[in-house]
C-alpha positions in Angstrom: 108.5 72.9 109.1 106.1 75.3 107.2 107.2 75.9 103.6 103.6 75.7 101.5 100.8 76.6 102.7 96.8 76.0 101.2 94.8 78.8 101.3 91.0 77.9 100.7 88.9 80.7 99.4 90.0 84.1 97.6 87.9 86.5 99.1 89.3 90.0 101.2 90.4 87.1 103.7 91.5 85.0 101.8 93.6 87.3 99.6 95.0 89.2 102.0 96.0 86.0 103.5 97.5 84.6 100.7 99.3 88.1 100.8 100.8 87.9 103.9 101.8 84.6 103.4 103.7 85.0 100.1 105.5 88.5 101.3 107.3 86.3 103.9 108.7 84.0 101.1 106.2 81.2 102.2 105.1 79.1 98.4 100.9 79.6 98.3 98.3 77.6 96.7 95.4 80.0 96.4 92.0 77.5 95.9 88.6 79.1 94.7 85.5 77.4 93.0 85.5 80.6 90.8 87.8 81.6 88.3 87.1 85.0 88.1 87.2 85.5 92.2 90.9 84.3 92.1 91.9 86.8 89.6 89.7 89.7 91.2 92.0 88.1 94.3 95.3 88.3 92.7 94.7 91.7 91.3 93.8 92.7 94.5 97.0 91.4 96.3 99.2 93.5 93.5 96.9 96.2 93.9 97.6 96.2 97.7 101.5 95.6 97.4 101.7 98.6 95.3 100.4 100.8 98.0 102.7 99.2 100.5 105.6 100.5 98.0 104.2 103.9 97.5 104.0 104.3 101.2 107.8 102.9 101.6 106.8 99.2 103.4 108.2 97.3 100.7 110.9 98.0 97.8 108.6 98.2 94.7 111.2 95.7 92.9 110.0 92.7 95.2 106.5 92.9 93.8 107.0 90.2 91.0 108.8 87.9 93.6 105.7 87.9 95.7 103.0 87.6 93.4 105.3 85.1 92.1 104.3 82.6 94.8 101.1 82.3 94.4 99.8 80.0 92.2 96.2 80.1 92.0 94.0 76.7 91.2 90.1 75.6 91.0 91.3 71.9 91.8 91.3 71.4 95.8 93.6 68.3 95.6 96.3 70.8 94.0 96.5 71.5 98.3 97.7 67.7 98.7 101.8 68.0 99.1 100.6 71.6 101.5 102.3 71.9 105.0 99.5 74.1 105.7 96.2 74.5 104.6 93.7 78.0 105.5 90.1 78.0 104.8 88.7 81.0 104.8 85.4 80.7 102.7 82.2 82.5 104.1 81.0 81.9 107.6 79.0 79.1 106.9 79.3 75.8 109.8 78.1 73.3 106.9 80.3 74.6 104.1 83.0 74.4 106.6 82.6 71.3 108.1 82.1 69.7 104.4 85.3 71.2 103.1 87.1 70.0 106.1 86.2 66.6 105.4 87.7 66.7 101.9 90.8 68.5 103.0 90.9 65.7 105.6 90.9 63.0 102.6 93.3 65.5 100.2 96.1 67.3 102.4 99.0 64.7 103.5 98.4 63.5 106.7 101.2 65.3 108.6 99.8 68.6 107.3 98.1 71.1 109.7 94.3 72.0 108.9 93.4 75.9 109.9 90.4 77.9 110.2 90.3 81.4 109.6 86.6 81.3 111.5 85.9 83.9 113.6 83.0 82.1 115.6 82.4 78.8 114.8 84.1 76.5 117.8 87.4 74.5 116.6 86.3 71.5 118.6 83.7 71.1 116.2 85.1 71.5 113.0 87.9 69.0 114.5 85.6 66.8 114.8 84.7 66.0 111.4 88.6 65.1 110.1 90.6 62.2 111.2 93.6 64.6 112.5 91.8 66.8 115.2 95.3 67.3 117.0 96.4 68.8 113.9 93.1 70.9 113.3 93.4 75.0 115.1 91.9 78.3 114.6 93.9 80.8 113.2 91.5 83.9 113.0 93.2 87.0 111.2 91.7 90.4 111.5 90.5 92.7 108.0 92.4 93.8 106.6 95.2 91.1 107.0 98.4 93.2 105.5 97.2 95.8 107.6 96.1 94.4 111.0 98.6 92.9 113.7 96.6 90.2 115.4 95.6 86.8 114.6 93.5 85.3 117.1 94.9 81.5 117.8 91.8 78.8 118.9 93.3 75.7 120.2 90.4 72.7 120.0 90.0 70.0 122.8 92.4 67.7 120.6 94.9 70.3 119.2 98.1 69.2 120.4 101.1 71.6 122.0 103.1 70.5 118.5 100.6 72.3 116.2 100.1 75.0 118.8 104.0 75.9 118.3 104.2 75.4 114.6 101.3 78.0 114.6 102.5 80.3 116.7 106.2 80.7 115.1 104.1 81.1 111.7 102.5 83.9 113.4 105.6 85.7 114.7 107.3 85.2 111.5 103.9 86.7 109.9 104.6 90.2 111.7 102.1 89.3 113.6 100.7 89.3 117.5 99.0 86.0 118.9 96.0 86.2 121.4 95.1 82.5 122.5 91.5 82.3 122.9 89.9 79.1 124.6 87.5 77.7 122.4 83.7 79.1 122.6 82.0 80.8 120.2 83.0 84.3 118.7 86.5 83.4 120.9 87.7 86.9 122.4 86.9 89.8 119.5 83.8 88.9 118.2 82.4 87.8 121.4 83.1 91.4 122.2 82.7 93.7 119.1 79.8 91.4 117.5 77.1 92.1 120.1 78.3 96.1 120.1 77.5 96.0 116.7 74.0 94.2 117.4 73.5 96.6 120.3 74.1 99.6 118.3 71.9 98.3 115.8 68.9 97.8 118.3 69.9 101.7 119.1 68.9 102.5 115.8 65.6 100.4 115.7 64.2 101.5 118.6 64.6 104.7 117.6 67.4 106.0 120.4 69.5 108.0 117.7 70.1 108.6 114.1 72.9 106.0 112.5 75.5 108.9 112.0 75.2 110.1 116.0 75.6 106.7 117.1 78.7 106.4 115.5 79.8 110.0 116.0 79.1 109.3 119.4 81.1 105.9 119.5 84.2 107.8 117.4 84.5 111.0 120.1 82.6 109.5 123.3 85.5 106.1 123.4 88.1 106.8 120.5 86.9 104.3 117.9 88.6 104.5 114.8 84.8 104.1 113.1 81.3 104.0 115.1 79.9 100.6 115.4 77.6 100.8 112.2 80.2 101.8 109.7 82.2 99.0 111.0 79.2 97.1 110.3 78.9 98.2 106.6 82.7 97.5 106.3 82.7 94.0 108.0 78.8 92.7 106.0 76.0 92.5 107.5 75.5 89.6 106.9 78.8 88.0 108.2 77.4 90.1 111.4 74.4 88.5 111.4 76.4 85.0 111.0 78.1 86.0 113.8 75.5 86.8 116.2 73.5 83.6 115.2 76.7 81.5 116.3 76.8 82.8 119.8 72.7 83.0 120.2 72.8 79.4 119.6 76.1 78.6 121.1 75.4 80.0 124.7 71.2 80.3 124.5 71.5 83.6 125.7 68.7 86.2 125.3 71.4 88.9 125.5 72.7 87.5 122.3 69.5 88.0 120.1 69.8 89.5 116.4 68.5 92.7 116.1 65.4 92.2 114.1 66.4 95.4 112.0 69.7 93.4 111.2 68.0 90.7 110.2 65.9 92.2 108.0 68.2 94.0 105.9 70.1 90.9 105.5 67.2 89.4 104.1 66.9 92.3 101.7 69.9 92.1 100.6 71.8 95.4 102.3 74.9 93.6 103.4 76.9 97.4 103.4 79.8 98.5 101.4 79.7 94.7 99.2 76.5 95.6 97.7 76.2 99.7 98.0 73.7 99.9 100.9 74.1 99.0 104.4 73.2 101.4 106.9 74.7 103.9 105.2 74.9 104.2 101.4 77.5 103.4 99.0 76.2 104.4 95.5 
């Protein structure tokens, strides 16, 4: 049964995780390599239980109770007695793979390893640990209080044991499960991803200005947000990740980074994170 739970990383994801997790009484060990993103991460998490009171989702008393169960921690082997550990650093295969590896060695064996990834294929990360039947994806949507789904990744090893003990976390979560096979960018970013990239090469080549692609994306199918605001919201460069996974996961032309994308990652226009994207947040 799932009573701790590791989260690895205490970014948005992370956090809201973390979040989530501690809201349904489950005790959380929120790692970082940064002191002062686990306290941006924390104060986030209060910041974000506060407007679920104001809005009526919680009772505003239960706010010290949550924040209550996370403890927060630079030292990874603090994870060791977890029943569940959730990485959920940046979308990076190596730093993945390497922190796998040392979860492997750290986290008691019976313990399920998770991946919050939303591209990079479970098989592979699996690979690298000595448990791969007890290694699964677990890819929650932004923002996690907010959004319902969490896409579920079973790898070629993951057995039906760790499928169920993940799936009754999800329910209990609030959540909705879709079970993706395991290929890269698994059902929603295989999907929204290359939109974004495609709306994108709409605005390099010159087809329409940024805001009438997204006005025309918001009225034309009933998007919440046009494709390049999403964009800005999500990073371009975790887009970029993104689209780099599937080009070289399926070798498909149809899968190529829009050079304009790539070159404002390169310059450093990731979106809302650092006040210019496509649109500008100064």
């Amino acid at each position: 049964m799932i009573k701790k739970v590791g989260v690895l990383g205490a970014g948005q994801m992370g956090s809201g995780i973390a979040h989530v997790l501690a809201q349904q009484e489950y005790a959380v060990v929120l790692f970082d390599i940064a002191e002062p993103q686990l306290q941006k991460g924390l104060a986030g998490i209060g910041k974000n239980l506060e407007r679920q009171a104001n809005k009526g989702l919680i009772d505003a008393a239960a706010i010290p109770a949550i924040i209550g169960r996370i403890a927060i921690t630079m030292t990874i082997e603090d994870l060791a007695d977890c029943d569940l550990a959730i990485e959920a650093v940046s979308e990076n295969e190596a730093l993945k793979l390497d922190i796998f590896k040392k979860l492997d060695g750290i986290v008691k064996p019976e313990a399920i390893l998770a991946s919050n990834t939303s591209s990079i294929p479970i098989t592979r990360i699996a690979a690298v640990t000595r448990r791969p039947e007890k290694v699964i994806g677990m890819h929650f949507m932004n923002p996690v209080p907010v959004m319902k789904l969490v896409e579920v990744i079973r790898g070629l090893a993951t057995s039906e044991e760790t499928f169920e003990a993940i799936g009754a976390l999800v329910e209990k979560l609030g959540k909705e499960m879709a079970v993706s096979a395991d290929y890269p960018g698994f059902i929603v970013n295989r999907i929204l991803i290359p939109m974004i990239n495609e709306a994108a090469f709409a605005l390099f080549e010159g087809v329409a200005s940024a805001e009438d692609i997204d006005k025309g994306m918001k009225l034309g199918t009933n998007q919440p947000m046009g494709p390049l605001t999403l964009a800005d919201f999500i990073g371009l460069d975790t887009c970029l990740a993104i689209m780099e996974v599937l080009y070289d996961g399926f070798k498909d032309p149809k899968y190529r980074p829009c050079p304009l994308l790539v070159k404002m990652v390169e310059a450093g226009r990731l979106g809302r994170k650092s006040g210019q994207g496509f649109y500008s947040y100064a």
